[in-house]
C-alpha positions in Angstrom: -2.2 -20.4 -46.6 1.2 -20.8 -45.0 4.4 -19.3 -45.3 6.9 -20.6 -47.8 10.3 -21.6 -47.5 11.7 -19.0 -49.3 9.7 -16.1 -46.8 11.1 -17.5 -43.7 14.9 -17.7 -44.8 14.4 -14.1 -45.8 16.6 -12.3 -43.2 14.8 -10.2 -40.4 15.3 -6.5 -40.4 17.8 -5.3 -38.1 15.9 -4.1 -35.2 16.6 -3.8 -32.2 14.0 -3.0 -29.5 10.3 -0.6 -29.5 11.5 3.3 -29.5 8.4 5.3 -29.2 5.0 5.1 -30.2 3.5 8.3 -31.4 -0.4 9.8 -30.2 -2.9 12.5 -31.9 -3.6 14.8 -29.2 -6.8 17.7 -29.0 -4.3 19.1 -26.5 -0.7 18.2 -26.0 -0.7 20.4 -22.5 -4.0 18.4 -21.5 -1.6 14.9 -22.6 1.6 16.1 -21.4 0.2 16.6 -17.5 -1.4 13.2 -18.3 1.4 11.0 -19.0 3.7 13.0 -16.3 1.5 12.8 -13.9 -0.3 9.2 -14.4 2.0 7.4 -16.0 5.5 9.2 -14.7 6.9 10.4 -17.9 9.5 12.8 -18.3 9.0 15.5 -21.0 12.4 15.7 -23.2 13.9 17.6 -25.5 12.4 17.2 -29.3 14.1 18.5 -32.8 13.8 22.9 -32.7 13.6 21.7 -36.5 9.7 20.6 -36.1 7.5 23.1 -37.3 4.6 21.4 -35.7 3.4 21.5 -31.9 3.8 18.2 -30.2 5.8 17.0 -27.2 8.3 14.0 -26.5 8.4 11.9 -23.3 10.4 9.4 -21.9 10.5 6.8 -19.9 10.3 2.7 -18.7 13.3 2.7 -22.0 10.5 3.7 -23.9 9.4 7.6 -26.2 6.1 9.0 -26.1 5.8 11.1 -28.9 2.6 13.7 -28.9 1.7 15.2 -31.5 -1.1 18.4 -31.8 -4.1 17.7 -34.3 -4.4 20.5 -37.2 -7.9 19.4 -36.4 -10.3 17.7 -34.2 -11.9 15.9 -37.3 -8.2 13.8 -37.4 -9.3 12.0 -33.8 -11.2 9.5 -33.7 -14.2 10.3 -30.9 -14.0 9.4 -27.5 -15.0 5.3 -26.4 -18.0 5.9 -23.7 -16.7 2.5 -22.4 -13.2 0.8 -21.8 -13.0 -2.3 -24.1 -9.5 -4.6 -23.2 -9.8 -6.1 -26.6 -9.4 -2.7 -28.1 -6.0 -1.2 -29.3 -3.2 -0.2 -26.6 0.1 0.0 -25.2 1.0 -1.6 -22.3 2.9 -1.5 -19.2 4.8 -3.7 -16.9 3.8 -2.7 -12.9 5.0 -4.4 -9.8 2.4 -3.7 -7.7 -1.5 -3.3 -9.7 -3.3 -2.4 -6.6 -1.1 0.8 -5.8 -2.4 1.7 -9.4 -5.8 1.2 -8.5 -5.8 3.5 -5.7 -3.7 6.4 -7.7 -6.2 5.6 -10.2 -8.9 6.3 -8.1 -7.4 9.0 -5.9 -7.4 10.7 -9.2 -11.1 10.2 -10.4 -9.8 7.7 -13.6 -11.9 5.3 -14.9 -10.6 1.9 -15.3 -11.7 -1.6 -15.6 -9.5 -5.0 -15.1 -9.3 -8.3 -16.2 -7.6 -11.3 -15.1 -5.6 -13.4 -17.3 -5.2 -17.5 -15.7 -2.4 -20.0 -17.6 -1.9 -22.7 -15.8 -2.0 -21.5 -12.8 -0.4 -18.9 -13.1 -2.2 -15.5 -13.0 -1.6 -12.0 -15.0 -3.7 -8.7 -13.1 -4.9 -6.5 -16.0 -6.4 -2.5 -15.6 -7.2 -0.7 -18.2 -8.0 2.8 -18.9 -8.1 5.5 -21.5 -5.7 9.0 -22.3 -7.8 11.9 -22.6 -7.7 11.7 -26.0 -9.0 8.1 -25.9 -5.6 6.0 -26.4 -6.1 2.7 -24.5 -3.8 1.9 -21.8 -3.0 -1.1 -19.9 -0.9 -1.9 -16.4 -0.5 -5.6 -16.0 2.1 -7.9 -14.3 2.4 -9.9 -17.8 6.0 -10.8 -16.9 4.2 -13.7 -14.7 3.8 -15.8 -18.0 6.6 -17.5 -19.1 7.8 -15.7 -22.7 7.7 -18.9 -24.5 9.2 -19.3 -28.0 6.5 -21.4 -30.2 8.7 -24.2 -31.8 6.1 -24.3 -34.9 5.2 -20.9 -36.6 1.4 -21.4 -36.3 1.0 -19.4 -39.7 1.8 -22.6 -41.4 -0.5 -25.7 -41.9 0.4 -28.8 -39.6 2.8 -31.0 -41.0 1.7 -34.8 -41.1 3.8 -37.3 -39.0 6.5 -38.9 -40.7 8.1 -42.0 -39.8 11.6 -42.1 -38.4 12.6 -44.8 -41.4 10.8 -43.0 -44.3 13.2 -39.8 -43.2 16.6 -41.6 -43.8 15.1 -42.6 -47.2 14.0 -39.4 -48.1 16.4 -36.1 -47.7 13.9 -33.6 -48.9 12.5 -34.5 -45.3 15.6 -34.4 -43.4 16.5 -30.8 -44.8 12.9 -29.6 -43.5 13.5 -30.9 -40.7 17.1 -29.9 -40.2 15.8 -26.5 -41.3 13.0 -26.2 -38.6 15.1 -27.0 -35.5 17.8 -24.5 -37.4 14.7 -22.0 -36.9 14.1 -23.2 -33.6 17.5 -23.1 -32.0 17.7 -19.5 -33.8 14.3 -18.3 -31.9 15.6 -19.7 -28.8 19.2 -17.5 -29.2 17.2 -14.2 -30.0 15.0 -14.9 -27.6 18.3 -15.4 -24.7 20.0 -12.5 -25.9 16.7 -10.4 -25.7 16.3 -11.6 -22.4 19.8 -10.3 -21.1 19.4 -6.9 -23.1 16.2 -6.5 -20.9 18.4 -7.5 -17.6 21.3 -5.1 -18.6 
């Protein structure tokens, strides 16, 4: 099943970067001292207009939103072990084993992983919120961010020959369109790259 023609030249939404993500808590207090303290969040300001308890946190350009359970029944229990192939956020660290040690220093839990790409090597640790969330710390910005020049949703086109293509223009508008795709990728993907530098 791939994606048609018409799907892809549908215009993206106008986004523009990842603003918060937003967590169930048993106790926003317990998940507030977590993320300031772990994590280095700074609790800000939220709406006086909620009439719900919860919490807001920011920081690393990016919200952490907390939000108190009307009840217990709403979370999902515990995991007794730390899976890496579960659900989570992550963050970018400079230095992993300075997390391992305030990780430990602190009685946490964690496990890690390593991550090898052709010789190059991404340091993972995972380890869990008290109410559960997953969380990684990696150096991920080792691997290359790579635009892939064919959307792998689609089935593999077969080779055509160079000749057949000047005899045939349905081919050289697919084509023309597919590099059109490509050289648009590679723009968003320069342009993200300076708004992360800025």
């Amino acid at each position: 099943m791939g994606i048609s023609q018409e799907e892809l030249l549908m215009p993206s939404l106008p986004l523009l970067s990842l603003n918060h993500v937003s967590f169930l808590c048993k106790s926003v207090v317990e998940s507030v001292k977590f993320y300031q303290e772990v994590l280095g969040f700074i609790l800000i300001r939220r709406p006086s207009s909620f009439n719900f308890e919860g919490a807001w946190l920011f920081n690393y350009g990016i919200g952490i939103h907390l939000l108190q359970t009307n009840s217990l029944n709403d979370l999902k229990e515990k995991p007794s072990a730390i899976n890496p192939k579960d659900n989570h956020i992550s963050f970018q660290c400079t230095d992993i084993e300075l997390v391992k040690i305030k990780l430990e220093e602190m009685g946490m839990e964690y496990v890690t992983a390593v991550v090898e790409e052709g010789g190059i090597i991404v340091d993972q640790l995972f380890f869990h919120d008290p109410d559960g969330y997953m969380i990684e710390i990696c150096n991920c910005d080792n691997l290359p961010v790579l635009p892939i020049s064919s959307c792998p949703l689609k089935k593999a086109q077969p080779y055509k020959d160079p000749i057949q293509r000047k005899t045939s223009p349905s081919l050289v508008s697919k084509d023309h369109f597919a590099a059109k795709m490509e050289m648009q990728m590679m723009e968003n993907l320069v342009t993200n790259m300076i708004n992360i530098a800025i």
